[in-house]
N, C-alpha and C positions, 0 to 999 in steps of 0.2 A: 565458492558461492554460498549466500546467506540464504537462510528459509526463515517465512514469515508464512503462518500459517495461518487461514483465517477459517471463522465457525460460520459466516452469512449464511448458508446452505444448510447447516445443520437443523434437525429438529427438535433434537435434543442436545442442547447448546453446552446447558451447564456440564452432561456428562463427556461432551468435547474437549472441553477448555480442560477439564483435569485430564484426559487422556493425554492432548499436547503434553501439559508438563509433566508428562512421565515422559517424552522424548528431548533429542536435544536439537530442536529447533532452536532459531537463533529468536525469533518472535513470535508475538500473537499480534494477529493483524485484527485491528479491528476497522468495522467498513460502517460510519456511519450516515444514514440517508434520510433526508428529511422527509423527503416524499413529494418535495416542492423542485428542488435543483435537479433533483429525477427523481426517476420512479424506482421500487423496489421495497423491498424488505423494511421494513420498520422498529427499529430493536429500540426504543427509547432509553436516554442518558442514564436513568435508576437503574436501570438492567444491565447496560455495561458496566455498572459503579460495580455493581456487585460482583460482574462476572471477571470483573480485574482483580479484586482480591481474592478468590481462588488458587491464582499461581504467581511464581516468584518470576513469572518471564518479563521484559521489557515490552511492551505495547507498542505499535507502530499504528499511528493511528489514521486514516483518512477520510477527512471530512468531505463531503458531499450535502455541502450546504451552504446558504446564502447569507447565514445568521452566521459567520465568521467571530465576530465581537465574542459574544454571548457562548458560543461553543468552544474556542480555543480555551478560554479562560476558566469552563468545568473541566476539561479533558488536562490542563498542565495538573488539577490534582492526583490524576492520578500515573500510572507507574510509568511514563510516555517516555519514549527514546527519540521518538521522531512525532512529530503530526505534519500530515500534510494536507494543504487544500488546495483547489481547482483553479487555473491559470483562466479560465473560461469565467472565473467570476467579474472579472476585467478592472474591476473599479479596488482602490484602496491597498494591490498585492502588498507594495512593498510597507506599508504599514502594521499586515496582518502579518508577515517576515519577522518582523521588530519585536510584535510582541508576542511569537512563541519561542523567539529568543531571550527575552526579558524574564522567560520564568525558567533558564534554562536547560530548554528543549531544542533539541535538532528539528530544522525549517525543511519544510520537501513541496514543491508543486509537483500536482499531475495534470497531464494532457490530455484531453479523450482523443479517440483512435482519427478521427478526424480532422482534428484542430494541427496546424503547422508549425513546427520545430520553432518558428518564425517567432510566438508569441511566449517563447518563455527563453529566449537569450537573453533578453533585458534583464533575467533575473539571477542568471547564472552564477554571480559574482556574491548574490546575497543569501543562497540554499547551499544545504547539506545534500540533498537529494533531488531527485528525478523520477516522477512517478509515472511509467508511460504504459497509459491503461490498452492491454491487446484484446480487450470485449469493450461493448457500449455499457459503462458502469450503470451497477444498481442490481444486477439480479447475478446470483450465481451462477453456477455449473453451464455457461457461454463455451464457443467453439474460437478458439484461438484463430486470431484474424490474420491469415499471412502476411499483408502488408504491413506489419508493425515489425516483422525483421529487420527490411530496408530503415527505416524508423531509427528502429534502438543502434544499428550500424555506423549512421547519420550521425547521428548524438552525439555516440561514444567516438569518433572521428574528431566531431566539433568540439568536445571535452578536450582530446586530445590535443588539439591545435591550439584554445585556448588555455592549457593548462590550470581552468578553475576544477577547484580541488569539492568536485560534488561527486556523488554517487548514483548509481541507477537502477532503480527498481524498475521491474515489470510487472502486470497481473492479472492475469486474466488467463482459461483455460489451459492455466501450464498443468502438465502430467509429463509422463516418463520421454515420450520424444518430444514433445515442447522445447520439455526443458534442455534435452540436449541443444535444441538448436541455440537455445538463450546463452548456453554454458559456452558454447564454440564462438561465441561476440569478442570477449565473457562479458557476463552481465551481472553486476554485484551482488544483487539480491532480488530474488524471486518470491512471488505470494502464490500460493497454492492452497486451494480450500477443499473444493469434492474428491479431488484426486484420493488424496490423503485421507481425508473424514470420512469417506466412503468404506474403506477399508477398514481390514477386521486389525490390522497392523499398522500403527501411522509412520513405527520409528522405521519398519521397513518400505512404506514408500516414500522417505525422506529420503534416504540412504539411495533411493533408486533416482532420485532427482540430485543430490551432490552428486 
């Protein structure tokens, strides 16, 4: 299982992102929020610019916003392994698919915890990944929703049956039993932000989540 780590929650961001890259997380997760497609945190694009050149990790990126055009297209310059946007933006998906493929980067939609498995099959065929958010996105340090087990179980069944070759994140209030129950699905790749940041040790509660 993958770890993508993100700093939303942090206060002190910058001396975050260097702590990550002294462990060996698989990513930095970055969560960005317009404050229009929801609410939360507002790290504006100059500030991620910079806080991507600090470390040599792969960015995993999730957009949370409505200006898709205009966002995929600052965020492919920088170090991105993946970007992913909202299935719930409805209009345009397989377009904005197209072209974070066209600068190539790996395609990922996410689900909020309420939205049905229902509206991103259609897409299954044309992502890298599966973003299936276990809090209502936009604010950090959330209580993991149990109904997103049956969820990710669902999924990863329906992946199976259709053999499209996608992966599948989760993210929201994982920590040390979270994440077992994620790990016991398995479930590809996990994002974990206060767990970890919180700590005086990141590389050892990474190590407590693999």
């Amino acid at each position: 299982m993958k770890i993508s780590v993100s700093f939303l929650s942090c206060k002190k961001i910058l001396e975050a992102v260097k702590q990550i890259n002294l462990t060996d997380a698989d990513y930095i997760h970055v969560d960005f929020v317009d404050g229009k497609f929801v609410k939360g945190r507002k790290i504006p694009f100059h500030q991620l610019k910079k806080i991507s050149k600090l470390s040599s990790k792969r960015l995993d990126v999730h957009l949370m916003t409505n200006q898709l055009n205009r966002y995929i297209k600052k965020f492919a310059s920088l170090n991105c392994e993946y970007i992913t946007f909202h299935v719930e933006v409805e209009k345009n998906i397989e377009k904005y698919i197209e072209l974070i493929h066209s600068y190539g980067i790996k395609a990922g939609l996410a689900i909020n915890p309420d939205t049905s498995l229902e509206k991103i099959k259609p897409y299954l065929g044309m992502i890298d990944l599966v973003l299936v958010m276990s809090v209502v996105p936009g604010y950090g340090g959330q209580e993991f929703l149990p109904h997103t087990i049956e969820k990710l179980k669902n999924l990863k069944a329906y992946l199976k049956d259709s053999k499209d070759q996608v992966i599948i994140e989760v993210d929201g209030g994982i920590k040390e039993d979270t994440g077992k129950e994620v790990k016991q699905i398995p479930i590809d790749l996990v994002v974990s932000g206060s767990y970890i940041t919180s700590s005086d040790d990141f590389q050892e509660r990474i190590n407590q989540l693999r």
